[in-house]
MARRO-451952 format. One record per residue (C-alpha): x negated, y, z negated. Coordinates in Angstrom, 1 decimal, m for minus. Layout:
<nukes>
(nuke (X; Y; Z))
...
</nukes>
This chain:
<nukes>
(nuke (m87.2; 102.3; m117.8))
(nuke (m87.1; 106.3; m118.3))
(nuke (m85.1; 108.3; m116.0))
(nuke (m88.2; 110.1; m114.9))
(nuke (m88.7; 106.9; m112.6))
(nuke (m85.6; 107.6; m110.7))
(nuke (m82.1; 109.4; m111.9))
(nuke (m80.1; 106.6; m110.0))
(nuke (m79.7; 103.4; m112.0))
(nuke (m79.5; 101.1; m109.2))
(nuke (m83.1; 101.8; m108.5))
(nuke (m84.2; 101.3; m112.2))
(nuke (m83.1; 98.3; m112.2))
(nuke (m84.1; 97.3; m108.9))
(nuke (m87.9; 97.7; m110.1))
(nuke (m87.0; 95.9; m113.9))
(nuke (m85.4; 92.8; m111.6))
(nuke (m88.7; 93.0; m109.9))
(nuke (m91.3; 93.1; m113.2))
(nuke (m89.0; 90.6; m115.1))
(nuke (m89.2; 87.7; m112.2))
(nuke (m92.5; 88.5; m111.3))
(nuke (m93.3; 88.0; m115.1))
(nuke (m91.5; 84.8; m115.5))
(nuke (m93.5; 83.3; m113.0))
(nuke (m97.0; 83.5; m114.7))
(nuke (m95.9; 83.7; m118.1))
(nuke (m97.4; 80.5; m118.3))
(nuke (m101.0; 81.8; m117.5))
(nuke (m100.7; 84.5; m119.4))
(nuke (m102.9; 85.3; m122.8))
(nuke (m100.6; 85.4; m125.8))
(nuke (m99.8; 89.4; m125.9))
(nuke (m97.5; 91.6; m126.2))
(nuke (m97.0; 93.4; m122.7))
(nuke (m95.6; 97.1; m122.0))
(nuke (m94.8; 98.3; m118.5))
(nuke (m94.1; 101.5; m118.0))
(nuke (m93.4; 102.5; m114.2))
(nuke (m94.8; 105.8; m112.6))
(nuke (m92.1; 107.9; m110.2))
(nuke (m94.3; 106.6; m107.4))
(nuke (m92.7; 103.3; m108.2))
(nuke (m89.4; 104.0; m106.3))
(nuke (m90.9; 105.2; m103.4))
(nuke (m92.4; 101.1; m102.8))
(nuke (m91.1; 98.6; m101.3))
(nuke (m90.3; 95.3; m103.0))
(nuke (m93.4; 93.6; m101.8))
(nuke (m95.6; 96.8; m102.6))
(nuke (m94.2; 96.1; m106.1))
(nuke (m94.7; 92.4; m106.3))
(nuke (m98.3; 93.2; m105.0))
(nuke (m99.0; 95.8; m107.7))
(nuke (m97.6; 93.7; m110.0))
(nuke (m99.4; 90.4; m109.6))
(nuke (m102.9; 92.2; m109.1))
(nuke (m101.9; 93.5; m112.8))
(nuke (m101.1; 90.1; m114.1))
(nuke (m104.5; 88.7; m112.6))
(nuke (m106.3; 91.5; m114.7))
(nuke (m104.6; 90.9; m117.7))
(nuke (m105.4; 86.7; m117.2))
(nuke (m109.7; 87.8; m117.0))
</nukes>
C-alpha cells in the first residue's frame, strides 16, 4: 500500500484489513491467479462498506 493512498498508516491498513478479509472469503471461488490490488487515493475517502462493495463487485468480475 503506497503512501500516495494516505500518509497516515492507520488508514493504510485500515483498507489492507479490509481487501485481505474480504479476499479470504471467496478465495475459494476464485480462478487460480495471482491477484494485485493497488488502491486509488479515492480509497480513503470510502467508507468500510463502500470498500467491501467495490471490492466484492471486483471479485465477481474476476470469477466470469
Amino acid at each position: 500500500m503506497s503512501r500516495r493512498v494516505s500518509t497516515d498508516a492507520v488508514r493504510r491498513n485500515r483498507i489492507k484489513r479490509i481487501a485481505r478479509d474480504s479476499f479470504r472469503k471467496v478465495r475459494a471461488d476464485l480462478p487460480v491467479v495471482d491477484i494485485l490490488l493497488i488502491a486509488r487515493e479515492s480509497a480513503d475517502a470510502e467508507d468500510n462498506a463502500a470498500l467491501r462493495a467495490d471490492l466484492d463487485s471486483l471479485w465477481r468480475r474476476l470469477r466470469r
